[in-house]
N, C-alpha and C positions, 0 to 999 in steps of 0.2 A: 049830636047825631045828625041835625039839618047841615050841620057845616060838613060834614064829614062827605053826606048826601052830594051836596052843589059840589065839591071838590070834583068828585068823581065824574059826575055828569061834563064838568066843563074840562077834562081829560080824554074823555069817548069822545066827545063831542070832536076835539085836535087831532086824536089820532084818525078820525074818519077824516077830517079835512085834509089831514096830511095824504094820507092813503089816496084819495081821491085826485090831489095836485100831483102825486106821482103818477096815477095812473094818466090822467091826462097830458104829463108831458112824455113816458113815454111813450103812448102813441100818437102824438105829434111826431117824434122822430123815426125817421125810413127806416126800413128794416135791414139789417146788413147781414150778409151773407159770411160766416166763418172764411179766416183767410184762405184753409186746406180747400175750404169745397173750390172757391173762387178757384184756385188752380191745379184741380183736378180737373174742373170744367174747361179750363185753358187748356192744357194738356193734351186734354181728350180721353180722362179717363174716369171722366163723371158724364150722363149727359147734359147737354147745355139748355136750358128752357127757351124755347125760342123770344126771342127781343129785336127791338127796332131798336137798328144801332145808333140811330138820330137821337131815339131817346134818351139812351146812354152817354150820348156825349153831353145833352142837353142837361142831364141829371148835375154833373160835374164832379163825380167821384171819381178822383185821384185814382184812386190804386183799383179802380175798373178798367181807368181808359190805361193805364200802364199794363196792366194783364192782358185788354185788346191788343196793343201794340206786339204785348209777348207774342199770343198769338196768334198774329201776322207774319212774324219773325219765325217763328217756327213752322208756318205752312209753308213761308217762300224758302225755308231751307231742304224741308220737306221735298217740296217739289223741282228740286235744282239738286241735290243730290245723287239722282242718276246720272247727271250731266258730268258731273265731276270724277266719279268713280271711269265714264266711259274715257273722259279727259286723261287720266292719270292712268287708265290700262292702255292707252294709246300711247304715253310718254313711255311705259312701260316697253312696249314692242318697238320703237324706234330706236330706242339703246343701242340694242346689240347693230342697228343697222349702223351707226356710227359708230359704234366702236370694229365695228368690220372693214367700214370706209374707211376708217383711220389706219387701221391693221396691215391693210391691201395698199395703201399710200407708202408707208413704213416698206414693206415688203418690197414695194417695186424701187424704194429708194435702194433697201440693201440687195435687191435679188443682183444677179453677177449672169448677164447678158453673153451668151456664148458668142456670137457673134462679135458683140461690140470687145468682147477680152481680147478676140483675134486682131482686133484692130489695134489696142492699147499696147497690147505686149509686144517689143521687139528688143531685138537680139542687137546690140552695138558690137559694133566692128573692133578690134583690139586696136592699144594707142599705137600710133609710130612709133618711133624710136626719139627724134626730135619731141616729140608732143609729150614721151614721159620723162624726156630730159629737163624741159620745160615746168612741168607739173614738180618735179622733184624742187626745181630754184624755187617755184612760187611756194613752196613748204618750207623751205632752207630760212627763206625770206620773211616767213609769218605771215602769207598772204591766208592761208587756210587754218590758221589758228582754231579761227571758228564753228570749222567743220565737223557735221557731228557723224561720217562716215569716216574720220580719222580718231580710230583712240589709240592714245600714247603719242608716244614721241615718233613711233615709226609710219613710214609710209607706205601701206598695202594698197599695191596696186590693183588686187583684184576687188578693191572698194570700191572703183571706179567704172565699174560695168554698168551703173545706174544712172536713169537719165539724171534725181537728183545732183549727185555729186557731179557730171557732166557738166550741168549748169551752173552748180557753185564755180565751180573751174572756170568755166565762162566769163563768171562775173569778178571771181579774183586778177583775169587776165586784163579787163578794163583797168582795173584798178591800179596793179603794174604800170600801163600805160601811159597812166596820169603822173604818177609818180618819176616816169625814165621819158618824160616827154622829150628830153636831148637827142635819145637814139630817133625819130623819126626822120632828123637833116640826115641821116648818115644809111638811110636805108633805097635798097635797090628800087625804083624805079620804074622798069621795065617788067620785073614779077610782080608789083601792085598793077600795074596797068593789065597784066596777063589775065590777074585775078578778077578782078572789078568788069574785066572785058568778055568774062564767062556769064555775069549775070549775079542775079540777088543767090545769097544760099540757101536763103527760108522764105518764107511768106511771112515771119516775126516782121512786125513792123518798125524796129527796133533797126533788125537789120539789113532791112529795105533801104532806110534813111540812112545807115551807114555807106552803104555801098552807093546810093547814087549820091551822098556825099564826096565819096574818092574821084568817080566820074567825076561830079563838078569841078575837083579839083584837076583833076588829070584833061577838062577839056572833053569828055566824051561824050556824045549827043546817047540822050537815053532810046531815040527810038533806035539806034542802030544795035543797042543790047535790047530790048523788048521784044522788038518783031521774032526773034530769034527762039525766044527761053520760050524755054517748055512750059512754064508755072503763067503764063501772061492771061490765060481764060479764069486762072484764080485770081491773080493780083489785083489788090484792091486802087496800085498804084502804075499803073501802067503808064510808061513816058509820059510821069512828071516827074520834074526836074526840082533839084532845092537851092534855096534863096539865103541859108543862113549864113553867118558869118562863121562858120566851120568849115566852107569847103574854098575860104582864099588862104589857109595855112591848111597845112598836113600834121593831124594829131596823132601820136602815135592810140590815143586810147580808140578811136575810130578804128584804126586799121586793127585792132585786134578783135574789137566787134565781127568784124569781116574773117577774117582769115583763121582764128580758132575754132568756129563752129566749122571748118573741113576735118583737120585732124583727131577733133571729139564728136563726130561722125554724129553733126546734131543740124547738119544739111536740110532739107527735104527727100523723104523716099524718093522721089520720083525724078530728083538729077542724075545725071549719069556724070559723073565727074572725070575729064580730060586727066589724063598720066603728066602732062603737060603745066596742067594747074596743082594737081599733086606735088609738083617738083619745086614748085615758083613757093609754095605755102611755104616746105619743108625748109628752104631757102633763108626763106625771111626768118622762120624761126629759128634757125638757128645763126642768122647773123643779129637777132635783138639778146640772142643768148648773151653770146660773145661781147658787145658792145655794153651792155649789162655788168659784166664783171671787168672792162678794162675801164672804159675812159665814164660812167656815169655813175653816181650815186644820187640818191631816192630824194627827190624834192623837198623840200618842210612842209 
């Protein structure tokens, strides 16, 4: 029974001492706050007990000073939020002003200018007779193979009212040139000189330099054709004179620069063309006709 007694006593005796070492450690240790309240208090939907926030950092719990930063983060979002919403309804209303500015760019690129239509559109004069005789050989010959205002094999002439194919034509007749350069020893002389002695037939600078190349070659001082022509307050070249080695032979592809853009009536509006030079063109084209199917075939 005394043993049974001391048992017991030296069990009471542990578990009080136990009890006691627990209780004194915990409260040695800080008191911590559930994690919910912690960020309810962050949030702002618990109140926050008022603290010195030196203390807190001083403390050095973790997942305090991470919740402060939270909310930090959340006030300065808080608080810069108006700015954004006012940012992005302002991005909002500029939209449609560039997509109007863009609309109205668009617009005036396709809008069709009454005025300036009057200037674009005109009416060409029908070919010679010479000019569609000509036109016909440059078909005959495959110079307009390529032409996409010819379809078929046949040749309509009323395809030809357009400045495009005017000027395919134009450039088919260079091209001739080069190829029957023989006929140029064999041509008149006196109608080139006639022609070249009227003046440039465009302001193309193209065929500016063709024609005061014939000059050159023919000898004729440019100011005694400039002072004269009507086009000299536009020209970009007024008596000058050229230097190249094209104007001490006579090319026939030159001289069609020249003399084709009369008959495909691709002139300047504003010349009044001599009956005189009419006659000298028609001339020449049809002696490069003739020369053409008798004594010349097409270079390699």
């Amino acid at each position: 029974m005394a043993i049974l007694l001391k048992s017991f006593l030296q069990n009471q005796t542990f578990f009080k001492t136990s009890t006691i070492c627990r209780t004194l450690a915990s409260s040695s240790q800080p008191y911590k706050k559930p994690l919910s309240v912690l960020f309810e208090e962050a949030v702002g939907l618990r109140p926050k007990p008022e603290t010195n926030e030196t203390q807190e950092e001083e403390e050095g719990n973790e997942l305090k000073r991470k919740l402060f930063e939270l909310e930090k983060k959340l006030i300065e979002l808080k608080s810069s939020e108006p700015v954004r919403k006012k940012n992005q309804k302002k991005v909002v209303e500029t939209v449609p002003e560039l997509q109007t500015d863009k609309s109205r760019k668009l617009y005036t690129l396709f809008k069709v200018n009454e005025e300036e239509e009057d200037v674009v559109v005109r009416v060409y004069k029908e070919l010679p007779l010479e000019m569609v005789s000509f036109v016909k050989l440059l078909h005959k010959q495959g110079y307009l193979n390529k032409a996409n205002f010819i379809s078929g094999e046949k040749l309509e002439l009323g395809s030809l009212d357009e400045e495009y194919a005017r000027t395919f034509v134009k450039f088919a007749s260079e091209r001739f040139g080069k190829d029957y350069q023989e006929i140029a020893k064999w041509l008149s002389g006196s109608d080139l000189k006639n022609i070249v002695l009227f003046g440039c037939p465009s302001l193309e600078k193209r065929a500016i330099f063709a024609a005061k190349t014939l000059r050159k070659f023919f000898d004729i001082h440019e100011n005694n054709v400039c002072e004269k022509c009507v086009l000299k307050d536009k020209c970009k070249f007024p008596n000058q004179s050229v230097w190249d080695g094209k104007s001490q032979n006579l090319h026939l592809s030159v001289v069609m620069k020249v003399i084709t853009l009369y008959p495909l009536d691709l002139t300047h509006p504003k010349l009044q063309v001599p009956q005189e030079v009419q006659d000298s063109v028609s001339r020449l084209l049809t002696e490069i006709q003739n020369l053409s199917r008798t004594i010349c075939t097409p270079l390699a």
